[in-house]
N, C-alpha and C positions, 0 to 999 in steps of 0.2 A: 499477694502472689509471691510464690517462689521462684527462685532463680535456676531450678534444677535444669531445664529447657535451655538455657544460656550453656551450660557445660556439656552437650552430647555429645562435643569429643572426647570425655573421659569416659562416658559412660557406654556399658554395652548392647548394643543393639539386639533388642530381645523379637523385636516383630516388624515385619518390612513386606512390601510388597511392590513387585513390578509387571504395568500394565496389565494390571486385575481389572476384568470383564466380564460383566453377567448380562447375560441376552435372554429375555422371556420368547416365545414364542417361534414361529418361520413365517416366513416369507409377508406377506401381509400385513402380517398381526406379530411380526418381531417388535419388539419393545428391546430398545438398550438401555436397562435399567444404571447400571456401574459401567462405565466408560472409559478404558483403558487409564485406571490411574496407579500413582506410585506413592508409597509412603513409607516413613521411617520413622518408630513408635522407640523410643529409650530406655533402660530399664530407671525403675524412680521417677516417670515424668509424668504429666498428666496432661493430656491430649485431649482437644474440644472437637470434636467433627461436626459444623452446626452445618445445617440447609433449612429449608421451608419442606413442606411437607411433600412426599413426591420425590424430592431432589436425590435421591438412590441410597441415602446414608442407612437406614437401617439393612438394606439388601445387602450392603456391604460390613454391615456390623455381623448378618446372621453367615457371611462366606467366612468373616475373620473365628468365627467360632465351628467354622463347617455344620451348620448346620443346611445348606445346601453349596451346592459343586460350584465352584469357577469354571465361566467359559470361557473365554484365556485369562495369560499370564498364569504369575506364581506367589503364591504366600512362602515368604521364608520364618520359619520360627529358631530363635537364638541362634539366628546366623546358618539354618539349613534350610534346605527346600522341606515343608510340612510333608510328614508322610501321618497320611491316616486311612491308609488302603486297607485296613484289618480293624475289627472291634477292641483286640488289646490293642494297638498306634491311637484310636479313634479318644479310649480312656487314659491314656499318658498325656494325650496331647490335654484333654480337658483336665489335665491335672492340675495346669499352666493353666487353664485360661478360663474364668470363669465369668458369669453374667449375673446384671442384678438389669430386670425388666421394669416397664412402664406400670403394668398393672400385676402387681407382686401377688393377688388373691390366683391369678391360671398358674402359676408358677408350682404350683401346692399340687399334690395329692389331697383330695379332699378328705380320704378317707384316710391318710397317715397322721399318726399322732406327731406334734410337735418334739415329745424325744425322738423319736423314728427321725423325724428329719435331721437332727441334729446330729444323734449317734450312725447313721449315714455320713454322715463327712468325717468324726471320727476315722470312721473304717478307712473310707477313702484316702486321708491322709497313713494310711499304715497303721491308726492304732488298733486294731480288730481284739488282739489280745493283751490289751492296757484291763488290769482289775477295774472292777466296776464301780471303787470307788472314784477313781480316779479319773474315770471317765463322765463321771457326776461332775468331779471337779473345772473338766474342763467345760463343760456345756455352761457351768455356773459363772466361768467368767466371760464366755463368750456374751453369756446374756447381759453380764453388768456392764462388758463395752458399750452395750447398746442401749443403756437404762432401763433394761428386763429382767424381773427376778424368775430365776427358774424354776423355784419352789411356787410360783403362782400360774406357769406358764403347763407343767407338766400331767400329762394325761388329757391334755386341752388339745383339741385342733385348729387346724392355721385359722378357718374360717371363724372360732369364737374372740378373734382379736379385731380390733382398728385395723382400716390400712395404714397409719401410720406406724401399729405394733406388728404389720405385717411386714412392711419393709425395714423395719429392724432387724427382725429376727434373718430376713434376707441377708442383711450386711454382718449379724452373728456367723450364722452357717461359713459368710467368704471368712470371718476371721477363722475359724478354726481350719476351714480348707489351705489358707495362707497362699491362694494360686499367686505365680508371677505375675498374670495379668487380666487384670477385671474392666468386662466390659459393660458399664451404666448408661442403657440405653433408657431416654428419658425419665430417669429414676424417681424425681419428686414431681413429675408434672399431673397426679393425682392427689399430692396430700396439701392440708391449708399449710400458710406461706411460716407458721410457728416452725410446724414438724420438716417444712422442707430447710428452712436455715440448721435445724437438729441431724438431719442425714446430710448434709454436704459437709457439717463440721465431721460426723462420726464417720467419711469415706477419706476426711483430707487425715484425721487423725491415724486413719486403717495404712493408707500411704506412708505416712511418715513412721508408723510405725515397724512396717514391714518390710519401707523398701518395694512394695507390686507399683505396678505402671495401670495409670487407672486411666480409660480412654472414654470421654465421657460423650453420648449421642444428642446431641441438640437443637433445637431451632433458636431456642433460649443465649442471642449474641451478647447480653449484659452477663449472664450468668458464665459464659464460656471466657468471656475478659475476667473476673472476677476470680476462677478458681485456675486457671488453667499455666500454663506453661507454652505450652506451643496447641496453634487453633490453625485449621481444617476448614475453607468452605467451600461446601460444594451446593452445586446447581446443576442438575440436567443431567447426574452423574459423573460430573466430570469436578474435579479439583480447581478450584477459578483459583484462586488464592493461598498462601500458607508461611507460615513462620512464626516469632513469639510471637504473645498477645498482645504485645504494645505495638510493635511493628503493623501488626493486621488490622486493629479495632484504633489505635488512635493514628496511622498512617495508611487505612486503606486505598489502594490501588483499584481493583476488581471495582467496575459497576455497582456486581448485582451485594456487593458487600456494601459500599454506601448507601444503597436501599435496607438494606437489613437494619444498619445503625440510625437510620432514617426512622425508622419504623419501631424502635423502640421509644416508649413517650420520656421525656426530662421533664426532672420537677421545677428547675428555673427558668424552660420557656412557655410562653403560649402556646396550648395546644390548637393545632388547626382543623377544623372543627366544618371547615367549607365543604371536603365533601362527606359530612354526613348525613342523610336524608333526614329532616326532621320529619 
């Protein structure tokens, strides 16, 4: 683990939010999904939001990316209030802030070709009129970040790969996009446990290389001590807990956080086994 989390007073505050609240439904059938919470995301750091399923975090992963409204509060991005009242504010702002999903195959255009996706970020990034060689070039090393050759990958669509060469080529795309801040909601909780130690190294590597703040969505409390900086948990929509990872996971406070570390099994004790129905 790094220590980037310990230094957020030097560092600048790239994504923040106060008293952010999502309410499904009226009267009856309201659901308060996000429960007026607050948080403060660093640039360079790498942020755990773990809960159990249910517990609001992805609702509040798809408002940090607007991909639906906040019912109150406010998201501030690099220190302003987010404006995305218009389609161009909507595309700067994801310029900043991009996402790698749980199941990277709906992510896809089924029918786009694998350069199609790629030289899409290109463009995105401003290179539209970079020569063609050079735009070979760049797709070429995005793929060898991610141990993909692009000369095998090309004229191919997403669907003729692995999910594990699916969510590579996902973490390609964020290298050449290079956004400030990537959001990895459940990112390996679909590939065997080889390929997921291989994409957590290639997102910590994408970090260190870039400098982006990567904010990782989990229920997974070993894995959130293990890469993280500063960890988030939440229940019920609401924030129980928060601070470095050593502070939360080896001096948790919150209940429903000693149930979580509860609840992952160690390989030095007995497992207890009482109530399982045989």
């Amino acid at each position: 683990m790094s220590n980037v989390g310990m230094h957020n007073k030097e560092r600048e505050l790239c994504l923040s939010g106060k008293g952010v609240t999502k309410v499904f439904g009226t009267g009856s059938k309201k659901v308060v999904a996000v429960d007026n919470v607050d948080f403060e995301f660093y640039q360079g750091e790498l942020i755990s939001i773990v809960g159990e399923s249910g517990s609001g975090k992805t609702t509040l992963a798809k408002m940090l990316l607007d991909l639906i409204p906040v019912t109150e509060g406010q998201i501030l991005f690099q220190g302003a209030p987010r404006d995305t009242s218009t389609h161009k504010k909507k595309k700067e702002y994801w310029r900043g802030i991009q996402a790698i999903f749980q199941d990277p195959f709906s992510a896809y255009n089924i029918f786009t070709k694998i350069d199609t996706v790629l030289l899409d970020c290109i463009h995105m990034r401003g290179g539209r009129r970079l020569p063609k060689q050079k735009k070979i070039e760049l797709m070429e090393e995005a793929c060898r970040f991610v141990n993909l050759e692009f000369h095998e990958l090309t004229n191919k669509y997403p669907f003729e790969l692995s999910g594990g060469q699916q969510q590579r080529l996902m973490i390609a795309r964020i290298f050449l996009l290079k956004p400030d801040i990537l959001l990895a909601d459940e990112p390996t909780s679909m590939i065997d446990a080889c390929s997921r130690a291989t994409i957590l190294d290639m997102l910590l590597n994408l970090r260190d290389e870039t400098g982006m703040t990567i904010i990782f969505i989990t229920h997974d409390i070993g894995l959130a001590y293990y890469i993280s900086d500063t960890v988030y948990i939440m229940e019920n929509g609401r924030f129980v807990e928060s601070g470095t990872a050593d502070e939360v996971i080896l001096n948790p406070k919150a209940e429903y956080t000693k149930r979580l570390i509860d609840d992952v099994p160690k390989i030095y004790e007995e497992w207890d086994l009482s109530t399982v129905e045989l």
